[in-house]
VEXZALO-458643 format. One record per atom (N, C-alpha, C, CB): atom name; residue in one letter; x, y, z. Coordinates in Angstrom, 1 decimal, decimal comma. Glycine has a CB too. Example, Ala and Ser with C-alpha at 12.3 -4.5 7.8 and 13.67 -1.06 7.14 Angstrom:
BEGIN
ATOM   name   resn        X        Y        Z
ATOM      N      A     13,2     -5,7      7,8
ATOM     CA      A     12,3     -4,5      7,8
ATOM      C      A     13,2     -3,3      7,8
ATOM     CB      A     11,3     -4,5      9,0
ATOM      N      S     12,8     -2,2      7,1
ATOM     CA      S     13,7     -1,1      7,1
ATOM      C      S     12,9      0,0      7,9
ATOM     CB      S     14,1     -0,6      5,7
end
This chain:
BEGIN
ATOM   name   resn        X        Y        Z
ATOM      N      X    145,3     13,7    174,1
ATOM     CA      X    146,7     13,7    173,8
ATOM      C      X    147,4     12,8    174,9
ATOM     CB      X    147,3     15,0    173,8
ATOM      N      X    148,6     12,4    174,7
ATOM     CA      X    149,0     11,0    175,4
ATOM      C      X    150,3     12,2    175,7
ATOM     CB      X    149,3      9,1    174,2
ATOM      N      X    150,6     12,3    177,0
ATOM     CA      X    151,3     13,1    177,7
ATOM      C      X    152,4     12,0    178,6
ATOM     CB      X    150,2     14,2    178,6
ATOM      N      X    153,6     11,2    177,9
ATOM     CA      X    154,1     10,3    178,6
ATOM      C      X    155,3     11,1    179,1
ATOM     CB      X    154,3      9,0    178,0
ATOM      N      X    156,4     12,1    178,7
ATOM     CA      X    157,3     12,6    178,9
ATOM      C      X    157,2     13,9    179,6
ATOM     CB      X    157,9     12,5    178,0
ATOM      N      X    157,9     14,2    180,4
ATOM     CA      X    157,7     16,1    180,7
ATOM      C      X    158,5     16,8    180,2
ATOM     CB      X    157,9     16,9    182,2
ATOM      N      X    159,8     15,9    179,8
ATOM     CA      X    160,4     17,2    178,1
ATOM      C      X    160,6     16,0    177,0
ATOM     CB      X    162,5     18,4    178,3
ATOM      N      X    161,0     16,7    176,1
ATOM     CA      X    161,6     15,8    175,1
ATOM      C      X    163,0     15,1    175,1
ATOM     CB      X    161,7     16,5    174,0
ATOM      N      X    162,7     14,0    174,9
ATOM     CA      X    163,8     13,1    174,9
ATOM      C      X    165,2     13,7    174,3
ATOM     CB      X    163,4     11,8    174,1
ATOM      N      X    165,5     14,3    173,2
ATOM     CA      X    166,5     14,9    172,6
ATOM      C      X    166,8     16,0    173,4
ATOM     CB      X    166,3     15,2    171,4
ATOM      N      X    165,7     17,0    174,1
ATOM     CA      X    166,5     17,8    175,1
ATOM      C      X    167,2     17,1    176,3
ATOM     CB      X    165,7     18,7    175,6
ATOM      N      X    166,5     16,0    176,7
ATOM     CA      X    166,9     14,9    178,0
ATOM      C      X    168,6     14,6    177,5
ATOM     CB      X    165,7     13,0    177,9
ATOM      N      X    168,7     14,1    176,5
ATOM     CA      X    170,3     13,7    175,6
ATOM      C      X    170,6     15,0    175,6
ATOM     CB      X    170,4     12,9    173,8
ATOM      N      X    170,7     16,0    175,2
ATOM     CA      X    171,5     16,8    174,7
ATOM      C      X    171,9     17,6    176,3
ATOM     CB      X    170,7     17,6    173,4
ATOM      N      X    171,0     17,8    177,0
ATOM     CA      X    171,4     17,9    178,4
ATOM      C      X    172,5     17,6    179,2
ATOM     CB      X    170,8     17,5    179,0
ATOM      N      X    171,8     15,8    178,8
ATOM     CA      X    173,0     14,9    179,6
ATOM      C      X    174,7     15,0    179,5
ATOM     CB      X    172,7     13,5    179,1
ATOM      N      X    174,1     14,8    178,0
ATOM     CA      X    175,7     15,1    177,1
ATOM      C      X    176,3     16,3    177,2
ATOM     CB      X    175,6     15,0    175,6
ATOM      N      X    176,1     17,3    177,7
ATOM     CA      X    176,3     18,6    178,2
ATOM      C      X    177,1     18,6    179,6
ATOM     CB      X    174,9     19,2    178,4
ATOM      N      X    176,4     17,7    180,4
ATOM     CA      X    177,0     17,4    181,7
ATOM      C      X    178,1     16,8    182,2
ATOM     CB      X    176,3     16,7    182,2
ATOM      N      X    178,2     15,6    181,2
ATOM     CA      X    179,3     14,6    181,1
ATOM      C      X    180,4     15,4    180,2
ATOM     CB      X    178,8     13,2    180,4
ATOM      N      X    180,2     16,6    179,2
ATOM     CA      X    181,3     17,2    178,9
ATOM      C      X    182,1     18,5    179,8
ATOM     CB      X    181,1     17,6    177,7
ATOM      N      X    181,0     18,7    180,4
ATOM     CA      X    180,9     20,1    181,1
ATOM      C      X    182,0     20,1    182,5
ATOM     CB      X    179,1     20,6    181,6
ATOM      N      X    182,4     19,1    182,8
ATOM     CA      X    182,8     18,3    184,4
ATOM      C      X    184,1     18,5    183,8
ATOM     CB      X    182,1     16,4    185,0
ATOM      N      X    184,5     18,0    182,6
ATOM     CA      X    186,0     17,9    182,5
ATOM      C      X    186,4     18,8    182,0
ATOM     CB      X    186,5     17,0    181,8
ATOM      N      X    185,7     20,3    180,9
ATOM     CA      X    186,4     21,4    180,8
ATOM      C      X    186,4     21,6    181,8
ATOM     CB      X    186,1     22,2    180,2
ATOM      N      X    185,4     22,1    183,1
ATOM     CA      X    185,4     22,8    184,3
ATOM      C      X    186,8     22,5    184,8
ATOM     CB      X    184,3     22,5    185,2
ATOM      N      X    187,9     21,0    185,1
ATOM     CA      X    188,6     20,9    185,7
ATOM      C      X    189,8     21,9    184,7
ATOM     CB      X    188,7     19,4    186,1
ATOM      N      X    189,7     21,2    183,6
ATOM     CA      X    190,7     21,8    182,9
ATOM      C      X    191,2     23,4    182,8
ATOM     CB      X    190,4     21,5    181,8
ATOM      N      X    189,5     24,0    182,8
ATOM     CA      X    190,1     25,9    183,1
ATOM      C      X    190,2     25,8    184,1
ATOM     CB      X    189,3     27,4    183,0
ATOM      N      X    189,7     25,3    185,4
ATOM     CA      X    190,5     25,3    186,9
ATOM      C      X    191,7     25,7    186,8
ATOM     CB      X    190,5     24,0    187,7
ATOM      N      X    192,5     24,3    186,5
ATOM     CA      X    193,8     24,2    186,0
ATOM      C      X    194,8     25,2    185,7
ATOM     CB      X    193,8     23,7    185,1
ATOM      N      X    194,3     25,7    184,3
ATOM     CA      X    194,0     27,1    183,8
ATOM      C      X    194,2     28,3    184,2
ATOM     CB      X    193,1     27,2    183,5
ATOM      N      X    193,3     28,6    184,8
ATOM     CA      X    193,1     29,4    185,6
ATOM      C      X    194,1     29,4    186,7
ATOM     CB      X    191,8     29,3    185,9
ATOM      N      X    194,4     28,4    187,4
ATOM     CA      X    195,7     28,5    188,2
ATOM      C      X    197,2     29,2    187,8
ATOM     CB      X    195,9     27,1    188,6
ATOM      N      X    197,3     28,5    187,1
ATOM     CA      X    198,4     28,1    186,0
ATOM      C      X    198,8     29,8    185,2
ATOM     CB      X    197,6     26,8    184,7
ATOM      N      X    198,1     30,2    184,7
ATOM     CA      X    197,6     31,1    183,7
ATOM      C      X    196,4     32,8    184,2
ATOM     CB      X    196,7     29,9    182,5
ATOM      N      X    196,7     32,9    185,2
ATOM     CA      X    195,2     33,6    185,7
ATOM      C      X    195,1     34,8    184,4
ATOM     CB      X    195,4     34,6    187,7
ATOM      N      X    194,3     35,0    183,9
ATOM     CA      X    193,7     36,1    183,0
ATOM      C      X    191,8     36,1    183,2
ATOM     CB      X    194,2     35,7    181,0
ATOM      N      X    191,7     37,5    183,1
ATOM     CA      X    190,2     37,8    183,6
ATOM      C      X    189,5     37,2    182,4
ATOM     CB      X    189,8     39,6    183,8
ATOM      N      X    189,9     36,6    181,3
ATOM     CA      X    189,0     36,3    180,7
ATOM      C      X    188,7     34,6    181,3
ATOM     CB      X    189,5     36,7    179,2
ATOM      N      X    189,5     34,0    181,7
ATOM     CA      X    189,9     32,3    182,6
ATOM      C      X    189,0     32,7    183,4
ATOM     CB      X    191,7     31,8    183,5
ATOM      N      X    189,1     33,5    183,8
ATOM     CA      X    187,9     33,6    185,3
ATOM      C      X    186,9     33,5    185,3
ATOM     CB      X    187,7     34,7    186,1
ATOM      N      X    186,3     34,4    184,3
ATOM     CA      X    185,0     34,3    184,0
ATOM      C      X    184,7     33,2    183,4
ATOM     CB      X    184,6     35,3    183,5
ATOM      N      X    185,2     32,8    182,3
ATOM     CA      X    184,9     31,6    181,8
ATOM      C      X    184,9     30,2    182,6
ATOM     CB      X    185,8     31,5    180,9
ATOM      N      X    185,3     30,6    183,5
ATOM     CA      X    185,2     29,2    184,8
ATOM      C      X    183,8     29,6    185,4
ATOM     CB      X    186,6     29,2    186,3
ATOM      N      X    184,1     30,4    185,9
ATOM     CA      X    182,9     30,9    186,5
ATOM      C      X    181,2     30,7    185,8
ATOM     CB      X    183,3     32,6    186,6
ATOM      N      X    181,6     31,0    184,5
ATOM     CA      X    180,2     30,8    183,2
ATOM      C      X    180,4     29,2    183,7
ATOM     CB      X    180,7     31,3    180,8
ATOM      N      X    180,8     28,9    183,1
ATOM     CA      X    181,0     26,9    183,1
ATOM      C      X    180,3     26,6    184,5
ATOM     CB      X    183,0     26,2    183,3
ATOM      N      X    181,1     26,7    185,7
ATOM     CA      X    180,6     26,0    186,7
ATOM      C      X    179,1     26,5    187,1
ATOM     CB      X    181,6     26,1    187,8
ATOM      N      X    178,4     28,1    186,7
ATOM     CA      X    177,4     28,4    186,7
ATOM      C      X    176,1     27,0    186,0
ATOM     CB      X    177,5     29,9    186,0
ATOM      N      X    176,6     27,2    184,5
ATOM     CA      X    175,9     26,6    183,7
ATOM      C      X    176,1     24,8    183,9
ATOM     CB      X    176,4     27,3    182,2
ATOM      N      X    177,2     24,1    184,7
ATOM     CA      X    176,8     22,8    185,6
ATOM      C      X    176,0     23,0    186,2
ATOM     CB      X    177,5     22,1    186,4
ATOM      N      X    176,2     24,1    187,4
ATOM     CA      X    175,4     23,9    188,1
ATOM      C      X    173,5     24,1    188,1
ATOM     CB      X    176,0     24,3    188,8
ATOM      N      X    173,9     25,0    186,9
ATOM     CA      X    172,1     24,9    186,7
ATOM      C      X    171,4     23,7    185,9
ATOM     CB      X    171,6     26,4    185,9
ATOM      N      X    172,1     22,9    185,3
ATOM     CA      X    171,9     21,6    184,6
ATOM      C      X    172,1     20,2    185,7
ATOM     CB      X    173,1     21,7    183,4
ATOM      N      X    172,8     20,2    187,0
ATOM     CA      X    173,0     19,3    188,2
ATOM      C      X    171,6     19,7    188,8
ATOM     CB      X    174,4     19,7    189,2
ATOM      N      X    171,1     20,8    189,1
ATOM     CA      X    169,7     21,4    190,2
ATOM      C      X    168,5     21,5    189,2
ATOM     CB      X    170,0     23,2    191,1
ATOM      N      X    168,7     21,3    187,9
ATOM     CA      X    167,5     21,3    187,3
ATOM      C      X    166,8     22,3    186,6
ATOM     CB      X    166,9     20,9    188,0
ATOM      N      X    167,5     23,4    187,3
ATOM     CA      X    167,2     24,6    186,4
ATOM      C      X    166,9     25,4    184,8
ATOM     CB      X    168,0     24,9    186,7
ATOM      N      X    168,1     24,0    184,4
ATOM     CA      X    167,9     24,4    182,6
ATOM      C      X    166,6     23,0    182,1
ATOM     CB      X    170,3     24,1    181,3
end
């Protein structure tokens, strides 16, 4: 077997494109969250910037 990739290209995109959307909600509940504080804002920032940051370090 011919082993050229270590994942699949469509997970590689769908990642990426994850990243590049994930940066501008994060600012926007920031925002949000300032603006508006409800425990549900919080956590939902908190989920978000978790889930960048495990997609920035490689994790996912």
């Amino acid at each position: 077997m011919n082993f050229r990739w270590k994942y699949n290209p469509t997970y590689l995109r769908i990642k990426y494109g994850c990243k590049q959307v994930l940066l501008p909600l994060i600012v926007f509940q920031f925002v949000r969250t300032i603006l508006f504080p409800t425990s549900f804002d919080v956590v939902l920032l908190g989920l978000l910037a978790v889930i960048y940051v495990a997609i920035v370090l490689e994790w996912l």
